[in-house]
C-alpha positions as a LaTeX table, in Angstrom:
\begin{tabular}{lrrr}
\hline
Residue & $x$ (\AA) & $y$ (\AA) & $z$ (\AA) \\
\hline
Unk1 & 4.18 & $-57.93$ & 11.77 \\
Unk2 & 4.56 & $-54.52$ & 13.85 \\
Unk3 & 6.42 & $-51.53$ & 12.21 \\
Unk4 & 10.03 & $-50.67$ & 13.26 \\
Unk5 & 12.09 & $-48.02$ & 12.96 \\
Unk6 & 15.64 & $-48.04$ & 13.32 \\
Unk7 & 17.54 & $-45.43$ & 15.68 \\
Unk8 & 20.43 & $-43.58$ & 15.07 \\
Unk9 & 21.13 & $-44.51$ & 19.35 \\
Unk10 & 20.92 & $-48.04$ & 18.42 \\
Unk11 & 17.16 & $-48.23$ & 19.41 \\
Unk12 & 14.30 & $-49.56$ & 17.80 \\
Unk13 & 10.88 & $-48.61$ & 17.82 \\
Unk14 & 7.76 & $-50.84$ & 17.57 \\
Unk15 & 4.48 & $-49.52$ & 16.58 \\
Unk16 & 3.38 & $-48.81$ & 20.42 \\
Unk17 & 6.00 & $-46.45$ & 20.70 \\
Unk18 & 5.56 & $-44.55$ & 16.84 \\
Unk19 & 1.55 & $-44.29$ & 17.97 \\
Unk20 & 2.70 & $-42.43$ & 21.07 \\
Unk21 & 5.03 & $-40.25$ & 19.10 \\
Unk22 & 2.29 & $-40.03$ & 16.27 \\
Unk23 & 4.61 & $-41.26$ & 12.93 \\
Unk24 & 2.67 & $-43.76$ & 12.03 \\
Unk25 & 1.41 & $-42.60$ & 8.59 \\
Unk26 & 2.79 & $-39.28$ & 9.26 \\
Unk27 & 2.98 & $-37.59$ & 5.93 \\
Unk28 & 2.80 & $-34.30$ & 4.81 \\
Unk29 & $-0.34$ & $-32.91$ & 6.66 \\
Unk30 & 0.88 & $-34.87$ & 10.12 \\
Unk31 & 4.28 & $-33.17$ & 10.34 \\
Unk32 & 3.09 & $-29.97$ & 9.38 \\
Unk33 & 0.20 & $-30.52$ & 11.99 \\
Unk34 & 3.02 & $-30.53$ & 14.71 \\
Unk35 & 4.18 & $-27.42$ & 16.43 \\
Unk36 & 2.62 & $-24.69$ & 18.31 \\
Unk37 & 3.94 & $-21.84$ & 17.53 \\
Unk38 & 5.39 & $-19.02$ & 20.39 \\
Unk39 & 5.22 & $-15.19$ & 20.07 \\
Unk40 & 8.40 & $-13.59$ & 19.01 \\
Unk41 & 9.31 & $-10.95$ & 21.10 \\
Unk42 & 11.47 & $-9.14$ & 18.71 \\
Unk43 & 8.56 & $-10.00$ & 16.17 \\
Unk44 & 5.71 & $-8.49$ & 18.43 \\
Unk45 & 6.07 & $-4.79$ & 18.41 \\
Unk46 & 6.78 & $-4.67$ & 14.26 \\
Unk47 & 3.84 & $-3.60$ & 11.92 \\
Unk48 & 4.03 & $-5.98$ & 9.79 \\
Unk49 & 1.34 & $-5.93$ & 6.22 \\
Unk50 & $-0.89$ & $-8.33$ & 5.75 \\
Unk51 & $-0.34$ & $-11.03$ & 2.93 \\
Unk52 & $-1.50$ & $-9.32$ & $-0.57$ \\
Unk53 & $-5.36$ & $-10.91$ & $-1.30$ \\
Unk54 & $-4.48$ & $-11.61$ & $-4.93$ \\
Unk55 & $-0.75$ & $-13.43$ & $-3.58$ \\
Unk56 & $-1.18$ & $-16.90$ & $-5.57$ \\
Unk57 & 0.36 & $-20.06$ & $-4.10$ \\
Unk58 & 1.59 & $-22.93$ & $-6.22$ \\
Unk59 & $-0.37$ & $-25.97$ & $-6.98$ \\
Unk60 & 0.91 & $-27.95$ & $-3.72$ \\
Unk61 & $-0.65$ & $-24.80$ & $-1.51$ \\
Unk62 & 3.21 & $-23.19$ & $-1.24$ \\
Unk63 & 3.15 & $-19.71$ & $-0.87$ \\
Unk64 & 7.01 & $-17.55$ & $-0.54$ \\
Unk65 & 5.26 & $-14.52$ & 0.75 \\
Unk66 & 3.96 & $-17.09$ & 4.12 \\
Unk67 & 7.34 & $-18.41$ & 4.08 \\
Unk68 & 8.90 & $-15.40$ & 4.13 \\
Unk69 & 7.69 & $-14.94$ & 8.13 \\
Unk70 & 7.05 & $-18.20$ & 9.03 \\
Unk71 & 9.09 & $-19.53$ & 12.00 \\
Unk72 & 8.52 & $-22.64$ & 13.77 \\
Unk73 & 8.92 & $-22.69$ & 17.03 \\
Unk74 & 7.84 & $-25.96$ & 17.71 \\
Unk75 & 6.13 & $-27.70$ & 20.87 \\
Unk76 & 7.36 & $-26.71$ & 23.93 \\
Unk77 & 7.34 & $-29.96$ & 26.37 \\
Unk78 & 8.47 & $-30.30$ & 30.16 \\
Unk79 & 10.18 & $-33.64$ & 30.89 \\
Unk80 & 11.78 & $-34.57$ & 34.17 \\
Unk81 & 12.69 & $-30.98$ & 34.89 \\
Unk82 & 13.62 & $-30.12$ & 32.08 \\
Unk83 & 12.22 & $-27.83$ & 29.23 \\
Unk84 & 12.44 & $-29.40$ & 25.72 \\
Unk85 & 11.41 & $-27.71$ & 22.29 \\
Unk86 & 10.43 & $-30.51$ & 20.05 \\
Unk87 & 10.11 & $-30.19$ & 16.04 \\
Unk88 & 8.86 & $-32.83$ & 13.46 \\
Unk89 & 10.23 & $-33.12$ & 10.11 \\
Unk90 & 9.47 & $-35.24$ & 6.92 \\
Unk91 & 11.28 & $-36.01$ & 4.61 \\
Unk92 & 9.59 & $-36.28$ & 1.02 \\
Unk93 & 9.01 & $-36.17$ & $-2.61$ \\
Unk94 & 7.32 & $-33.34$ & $-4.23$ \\
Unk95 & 6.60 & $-32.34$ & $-7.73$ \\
Unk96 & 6.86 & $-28.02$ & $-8.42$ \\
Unk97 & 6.52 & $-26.29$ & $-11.18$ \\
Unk98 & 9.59 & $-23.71$ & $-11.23$ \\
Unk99 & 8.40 & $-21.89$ & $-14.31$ \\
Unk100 & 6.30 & $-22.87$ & $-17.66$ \\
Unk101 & 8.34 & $-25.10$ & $-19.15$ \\
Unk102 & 10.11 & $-26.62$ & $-15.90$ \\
Unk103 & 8.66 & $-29.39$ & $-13.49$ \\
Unk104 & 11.13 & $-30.52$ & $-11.04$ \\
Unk105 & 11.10 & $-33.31$ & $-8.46$ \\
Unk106 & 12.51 & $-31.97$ & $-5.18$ \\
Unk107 & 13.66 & $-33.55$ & $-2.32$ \\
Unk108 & 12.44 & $-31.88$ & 1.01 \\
Unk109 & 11.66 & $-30.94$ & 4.46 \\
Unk110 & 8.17 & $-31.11$ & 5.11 \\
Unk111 & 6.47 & $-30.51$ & 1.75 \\
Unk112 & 8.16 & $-27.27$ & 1.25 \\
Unk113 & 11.83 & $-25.35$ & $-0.02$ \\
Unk114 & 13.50 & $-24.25$ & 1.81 \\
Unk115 & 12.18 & $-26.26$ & 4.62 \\
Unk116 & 10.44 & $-25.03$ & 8.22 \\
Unk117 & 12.62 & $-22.06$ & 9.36 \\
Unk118 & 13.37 & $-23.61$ & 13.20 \\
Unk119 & 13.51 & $-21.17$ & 16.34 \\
Unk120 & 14.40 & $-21.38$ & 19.42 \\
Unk121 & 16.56 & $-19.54$ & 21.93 \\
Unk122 & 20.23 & $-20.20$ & 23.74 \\
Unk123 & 20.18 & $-22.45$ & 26.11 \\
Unk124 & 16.70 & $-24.12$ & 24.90 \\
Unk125 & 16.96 & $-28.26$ & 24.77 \\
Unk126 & 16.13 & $-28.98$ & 21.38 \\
Unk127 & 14.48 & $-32.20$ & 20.40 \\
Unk128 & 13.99 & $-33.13$ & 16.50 \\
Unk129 & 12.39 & $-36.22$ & 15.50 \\
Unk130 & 13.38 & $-37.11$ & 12.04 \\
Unk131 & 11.00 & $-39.15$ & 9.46 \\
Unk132 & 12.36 & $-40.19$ & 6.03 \\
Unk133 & 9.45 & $-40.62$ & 3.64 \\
Unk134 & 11.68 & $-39.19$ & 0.83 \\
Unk135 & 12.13 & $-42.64$ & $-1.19$ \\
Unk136 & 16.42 & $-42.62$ & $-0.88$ \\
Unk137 & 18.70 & $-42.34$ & 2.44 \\
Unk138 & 18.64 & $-39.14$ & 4.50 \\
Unk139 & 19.48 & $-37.45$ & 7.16 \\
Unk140 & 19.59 & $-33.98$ & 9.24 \\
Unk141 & 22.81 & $-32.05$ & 9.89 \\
Unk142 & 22.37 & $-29.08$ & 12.34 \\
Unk143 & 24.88 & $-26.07$ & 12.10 \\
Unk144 & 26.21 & $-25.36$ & 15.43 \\
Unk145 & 27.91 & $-26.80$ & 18.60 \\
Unk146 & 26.96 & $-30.51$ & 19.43 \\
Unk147 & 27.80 & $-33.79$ & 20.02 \\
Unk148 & 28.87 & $-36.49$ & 17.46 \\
Unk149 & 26.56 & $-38.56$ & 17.67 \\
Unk150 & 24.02 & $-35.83$ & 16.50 \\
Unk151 & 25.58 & $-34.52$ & 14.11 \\
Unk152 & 23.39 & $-36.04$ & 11.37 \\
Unk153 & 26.30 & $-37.87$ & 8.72 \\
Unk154 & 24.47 & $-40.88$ & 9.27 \\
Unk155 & 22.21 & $-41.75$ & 6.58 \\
Unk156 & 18.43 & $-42.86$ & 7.75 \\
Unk157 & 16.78 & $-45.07$ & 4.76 \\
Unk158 & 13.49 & $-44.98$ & 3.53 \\
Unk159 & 10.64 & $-45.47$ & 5.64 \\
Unk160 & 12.98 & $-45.18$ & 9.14 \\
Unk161 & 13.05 & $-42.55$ & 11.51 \\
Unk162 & 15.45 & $-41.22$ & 14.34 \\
Unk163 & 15.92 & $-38.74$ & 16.82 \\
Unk164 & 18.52 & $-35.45$ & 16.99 \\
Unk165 & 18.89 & $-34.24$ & 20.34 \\
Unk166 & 20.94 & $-31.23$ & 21.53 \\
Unk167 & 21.43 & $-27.86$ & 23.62 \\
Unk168 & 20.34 & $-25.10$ & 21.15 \\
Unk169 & 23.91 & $-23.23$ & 21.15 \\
Unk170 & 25.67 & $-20.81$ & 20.29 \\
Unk171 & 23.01 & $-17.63$ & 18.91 \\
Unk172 & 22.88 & $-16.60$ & 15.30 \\
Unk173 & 21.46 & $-17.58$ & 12.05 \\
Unk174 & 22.07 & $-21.62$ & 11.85 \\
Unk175 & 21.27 & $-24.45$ & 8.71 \\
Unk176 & 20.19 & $-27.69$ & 8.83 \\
Unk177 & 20.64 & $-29.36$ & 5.43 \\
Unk178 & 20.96 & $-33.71$ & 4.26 \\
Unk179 & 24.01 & $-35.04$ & 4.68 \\
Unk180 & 23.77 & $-38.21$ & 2.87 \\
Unk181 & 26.09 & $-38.50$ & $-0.20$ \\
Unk182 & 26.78 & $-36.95$ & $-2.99$ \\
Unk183 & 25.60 & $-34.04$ & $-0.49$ \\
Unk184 & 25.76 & $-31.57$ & $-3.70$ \\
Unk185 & 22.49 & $-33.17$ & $-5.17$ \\
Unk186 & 20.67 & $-33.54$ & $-1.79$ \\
Unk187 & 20.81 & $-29.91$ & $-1.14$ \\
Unk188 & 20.45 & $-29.11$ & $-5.02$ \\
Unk189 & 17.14 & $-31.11$ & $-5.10$ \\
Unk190 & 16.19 & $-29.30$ & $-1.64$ \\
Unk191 & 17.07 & $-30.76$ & 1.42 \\
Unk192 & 17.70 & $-27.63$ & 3.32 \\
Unk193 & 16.41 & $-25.21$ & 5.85 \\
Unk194 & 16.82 & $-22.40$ & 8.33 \\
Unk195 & 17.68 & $-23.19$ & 11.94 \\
Unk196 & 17.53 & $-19.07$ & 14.18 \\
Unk197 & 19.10 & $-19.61$ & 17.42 \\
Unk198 & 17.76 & $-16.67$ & 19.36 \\
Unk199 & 20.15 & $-14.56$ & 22.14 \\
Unk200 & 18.65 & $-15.20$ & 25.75 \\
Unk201 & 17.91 & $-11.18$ & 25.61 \\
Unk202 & 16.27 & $-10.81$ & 22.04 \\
Unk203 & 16.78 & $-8.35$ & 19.60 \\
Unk204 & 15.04 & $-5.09$ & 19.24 \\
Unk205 & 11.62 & $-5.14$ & 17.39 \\
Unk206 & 11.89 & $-5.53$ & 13.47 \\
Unk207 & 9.79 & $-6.58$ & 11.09 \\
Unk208 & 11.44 & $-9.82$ & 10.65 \\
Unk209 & 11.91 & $-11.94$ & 7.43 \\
Unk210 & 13.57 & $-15.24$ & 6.14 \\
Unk211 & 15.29 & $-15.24$ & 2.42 \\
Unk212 & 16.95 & $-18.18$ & 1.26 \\
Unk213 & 18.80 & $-18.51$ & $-1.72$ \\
Unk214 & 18.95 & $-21.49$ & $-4.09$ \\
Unk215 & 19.68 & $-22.84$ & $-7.28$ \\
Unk216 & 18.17 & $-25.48$ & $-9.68$ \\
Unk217 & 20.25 & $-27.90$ & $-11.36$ \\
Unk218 & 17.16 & $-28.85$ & $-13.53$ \\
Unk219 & 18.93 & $-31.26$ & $-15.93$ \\
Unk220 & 21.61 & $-32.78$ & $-14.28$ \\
Unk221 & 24.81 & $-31.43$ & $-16.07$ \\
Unk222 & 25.85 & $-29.86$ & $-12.89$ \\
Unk223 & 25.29 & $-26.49$ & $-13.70$ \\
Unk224 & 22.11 & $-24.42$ & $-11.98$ \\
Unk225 & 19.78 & $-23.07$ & $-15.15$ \\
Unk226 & 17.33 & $-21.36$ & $-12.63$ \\
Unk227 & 17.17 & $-19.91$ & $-9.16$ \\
Unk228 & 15.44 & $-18.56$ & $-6.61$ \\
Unk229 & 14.51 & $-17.01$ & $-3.43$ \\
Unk230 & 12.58 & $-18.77$ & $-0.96$ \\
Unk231 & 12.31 & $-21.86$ & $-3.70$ \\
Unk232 & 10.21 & $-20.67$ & $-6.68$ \\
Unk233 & 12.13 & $-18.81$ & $-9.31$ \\
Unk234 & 11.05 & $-14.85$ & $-9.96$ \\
Unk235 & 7.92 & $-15.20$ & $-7.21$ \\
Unk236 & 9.34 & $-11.99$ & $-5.52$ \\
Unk237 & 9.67 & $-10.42$ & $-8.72$ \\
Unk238 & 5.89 & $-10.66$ & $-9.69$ \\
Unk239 & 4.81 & $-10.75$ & $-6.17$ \\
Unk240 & 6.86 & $-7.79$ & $-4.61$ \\
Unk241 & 6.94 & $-7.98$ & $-0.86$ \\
Unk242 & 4.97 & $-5.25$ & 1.18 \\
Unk243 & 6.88 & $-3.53$ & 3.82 \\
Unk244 & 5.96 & $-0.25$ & 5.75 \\
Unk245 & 8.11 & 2.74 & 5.37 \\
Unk246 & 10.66 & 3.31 & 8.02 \\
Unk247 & 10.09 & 0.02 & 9.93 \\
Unk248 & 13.25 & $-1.80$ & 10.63 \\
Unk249 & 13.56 & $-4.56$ & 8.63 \\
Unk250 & 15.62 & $-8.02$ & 10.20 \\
Unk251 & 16.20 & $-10.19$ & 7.04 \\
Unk252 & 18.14 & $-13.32$ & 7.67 \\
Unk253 & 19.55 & $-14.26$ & 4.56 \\
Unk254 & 21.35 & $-17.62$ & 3.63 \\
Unk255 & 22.98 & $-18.97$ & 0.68 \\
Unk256 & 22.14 & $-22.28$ & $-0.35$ \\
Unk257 & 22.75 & $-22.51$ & $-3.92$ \\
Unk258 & 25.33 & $-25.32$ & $-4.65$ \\
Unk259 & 27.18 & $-25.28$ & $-8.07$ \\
Unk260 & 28.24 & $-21.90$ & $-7.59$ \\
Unk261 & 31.08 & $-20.92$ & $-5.73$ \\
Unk262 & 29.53 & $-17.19$ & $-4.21$ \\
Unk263 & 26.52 & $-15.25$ & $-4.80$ \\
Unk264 & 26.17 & $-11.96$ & $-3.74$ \\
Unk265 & 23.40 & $-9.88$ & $-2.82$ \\
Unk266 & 22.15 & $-6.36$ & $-2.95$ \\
Unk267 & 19.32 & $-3.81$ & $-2.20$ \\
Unk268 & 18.81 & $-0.65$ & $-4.19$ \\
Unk269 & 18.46 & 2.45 & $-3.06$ \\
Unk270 & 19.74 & 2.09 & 0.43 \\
Unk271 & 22.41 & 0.58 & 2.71 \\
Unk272 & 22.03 & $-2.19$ & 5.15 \\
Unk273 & 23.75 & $-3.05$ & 9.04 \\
Unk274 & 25.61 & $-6.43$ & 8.63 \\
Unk275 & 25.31 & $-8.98$ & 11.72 \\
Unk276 & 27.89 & $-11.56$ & 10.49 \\
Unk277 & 26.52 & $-14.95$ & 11.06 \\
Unk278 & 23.98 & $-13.46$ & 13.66 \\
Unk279 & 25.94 & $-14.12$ & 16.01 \\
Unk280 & 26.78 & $-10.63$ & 17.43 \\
Unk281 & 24.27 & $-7.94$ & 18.79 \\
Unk282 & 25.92 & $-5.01$ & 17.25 \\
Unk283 & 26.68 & $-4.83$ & 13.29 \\
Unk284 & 30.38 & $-5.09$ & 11.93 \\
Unk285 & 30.12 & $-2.72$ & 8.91 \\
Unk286 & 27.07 & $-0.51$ & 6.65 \\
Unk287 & 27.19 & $-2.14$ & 2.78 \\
Unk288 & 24.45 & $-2.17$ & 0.12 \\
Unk289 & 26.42 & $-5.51$ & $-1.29$ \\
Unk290 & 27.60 & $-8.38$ & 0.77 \\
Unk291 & 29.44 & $-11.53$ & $-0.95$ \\
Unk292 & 28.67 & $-15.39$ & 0.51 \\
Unk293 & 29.93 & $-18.64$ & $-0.16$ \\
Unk294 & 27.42 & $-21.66$ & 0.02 \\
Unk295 & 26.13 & $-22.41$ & 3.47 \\
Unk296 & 27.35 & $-18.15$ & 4.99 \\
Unk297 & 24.51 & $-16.44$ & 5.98 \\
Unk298 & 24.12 & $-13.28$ & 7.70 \\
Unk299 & 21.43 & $-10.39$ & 9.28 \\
Unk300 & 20.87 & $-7.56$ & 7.77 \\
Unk301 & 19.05 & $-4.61$ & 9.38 \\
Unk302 & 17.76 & $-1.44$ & 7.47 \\
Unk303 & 14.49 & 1.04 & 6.73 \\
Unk304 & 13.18 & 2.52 & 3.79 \\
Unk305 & 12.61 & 6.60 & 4.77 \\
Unk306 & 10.78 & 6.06 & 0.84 \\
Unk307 & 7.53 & 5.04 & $-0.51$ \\
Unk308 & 7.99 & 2.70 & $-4.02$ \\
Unk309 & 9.27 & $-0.35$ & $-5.23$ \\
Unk310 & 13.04 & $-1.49$ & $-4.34$ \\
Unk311 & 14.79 & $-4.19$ & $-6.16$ \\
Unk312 & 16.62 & $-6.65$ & $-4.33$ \\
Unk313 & 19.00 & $-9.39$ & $-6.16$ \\
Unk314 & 22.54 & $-10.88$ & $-6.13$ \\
Unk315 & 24.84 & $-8.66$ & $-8.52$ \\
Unk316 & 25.61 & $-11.46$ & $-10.59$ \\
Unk317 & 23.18 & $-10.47$ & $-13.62$ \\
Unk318 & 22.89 & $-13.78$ & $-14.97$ \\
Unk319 & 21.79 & $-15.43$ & $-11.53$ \\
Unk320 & 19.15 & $-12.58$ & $-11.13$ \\
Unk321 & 18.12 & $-12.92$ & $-14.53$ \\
Unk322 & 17.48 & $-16.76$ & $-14.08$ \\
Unk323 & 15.09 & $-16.05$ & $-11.29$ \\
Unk324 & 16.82 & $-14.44$ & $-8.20$ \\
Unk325 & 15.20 & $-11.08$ & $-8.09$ \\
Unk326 & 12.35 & $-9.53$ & $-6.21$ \\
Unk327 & 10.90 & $-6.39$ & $-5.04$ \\
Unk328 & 10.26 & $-4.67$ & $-1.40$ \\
Unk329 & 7.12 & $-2.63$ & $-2.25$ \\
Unk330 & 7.42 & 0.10 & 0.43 \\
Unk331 & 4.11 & 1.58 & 1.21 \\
Unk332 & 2.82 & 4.34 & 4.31 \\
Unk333 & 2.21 & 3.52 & 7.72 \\
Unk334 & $-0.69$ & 5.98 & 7.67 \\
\hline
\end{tabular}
């Protein structure tokens, strides 16, 4: 009996059509298989450190500091005329180990938390064909301007897949998270990601770097007892991050921690350009502390004229305490 998947568009697919799109036993290793990945031209001109030798990864292979300046910006495809930037995402069950004493089974994109940070640019036709291997209903919402019938509310069951389809619009820092209900616990177990809608004429060179925020509701009384940065609790704060001394730094930053009704966050020793939502080319205001609901996210743009270690956090204590800290280890150009 051949495989089908049901479509979000009312379409089916038998297993002729999932060979040519490759699903069939797509897992893990085939969806992060997918994508080529394009130069960024803000990224090119940045020195940027190498990855520590000694950084450690989790047992799945996870490593924050490779997350940290990853960006996917998938395949880019020509079809009738028309230029289309295709992604692949899984969704799936994975078991982490968030500290000594804490395993938790998360729900996620592609094998990782947060999930893939997407790129693409204005105006780009983005195509992103969705896989649920995750075990319960989900589904893909997109922050940003489409149509309803992407807009992702639909739940896709276990073991079906579907296809989101829209003009990449407008530019600024995006989020794709599961909508399925109770929406809370999807994005508390994971379910989230990144989407960077790029502005037609770039941004100036920066050393650029993703930092999402989130929080683990590890035994289910609706209350986060750990969080984290980039989805391991503390990993920044054992493994600081190596930056060079008066290179611009872009750091989209995102809050995703549910429970909580606003996190801030804050660098020491210096002040940083605010970029609300991305989605202006010139900064609003010069802070060292910004404040953000679940979901805001913003860019933030500054240099370090000194050498040393820098501690970043949100200025809620206990929150940093319970694993939401790190370090930017500045270090000479020379």
């Amino acid at each position: 009996m051949p495989n089908k998947f049901f479509l979000s568009k009312s379409k089916t697919w038998n297993r002729r059509q999932l060979l040519k799109w490759g699903l069939t036993g797509a897992g893990t290793a085939g969806a992060a298989a997918v994508g080529l990945h394009f130069a960024s031209r803000s990224h090119s001109a940045a020195r940027v450190p190498p990855i520590p030798p000694s950084d450690p990864s989790d047992d799945r292979g996870l490593q924050p500091m490779t997350v940290l300046r990853d960006f996917d910006y998938g395949t880019l495809k020509r079809e009738n005329g028309r230029n289309i930037r295709e992604f692949r995402i899984t969704a799936q069950n994975t078991t982490i180990q968030l500290n000594r004493a804490v395993v938790f089974n998360t729900w996620n994109f592609n094998n990782r938390i947060p999930g893939p940070t997407l790129r693409a640019k204005q105006g780009d036709f983005v195509r992103v064909v969705f896989l649920n291997q995750g075990g319960h209903s989900h589904s893909m919402h997109f922050h940003g301007i489409h149509p309803t019938e992407e807009d992702g509310v639909r739940p896709i069951r276990h073991g079906a897949a579907t296809v989101y389809e829209f003009e990449a619009k407008p530019y600024g820092i995006h989020l794709y998270h599961c909508h399925a209900e109770p929406v809370t616990r999807h994005i508390g177990k994971g379910l989230y990601g990144m989407f960077i809608i790029d502005p037609p004429q770039g941004r100036p060179p920066a050393d650029e770097m993703v930092l999402v925020m989130g929080g683990f509701d590890v035994d289910e009384d609706k209350h986060n007892e750990l969080y984290a940065f980039n989805g391991l609790p503390d990993y920044y704060h054992m493994h600081p991050i190596p930056v060079y001394q008066n290179q611009l730094i872009r750091l989209y930053l995102l809050n995703m921690i549910e429970l909580d009704p606003a996190v801030t966050f804050h660098i020491h020793a210096n002040f940083f350009k605010v970029y609300p939502t991305g989605m202006t080319l010139n900064p609003s205001h010069e802070s060292d502390v910004i404040t953000m609901g679940t979901a805001e996210r913003h860019i933030l743009e500054f240099a370090y004229p000194y050498t040393g270690k820098y501690m970043f956090h949100p200025h809620q204590d206990a929150i940093a305490e319970a694993g939401c800290m790190g370090y930017f280890d500045v270090i000479s150009q020379a």
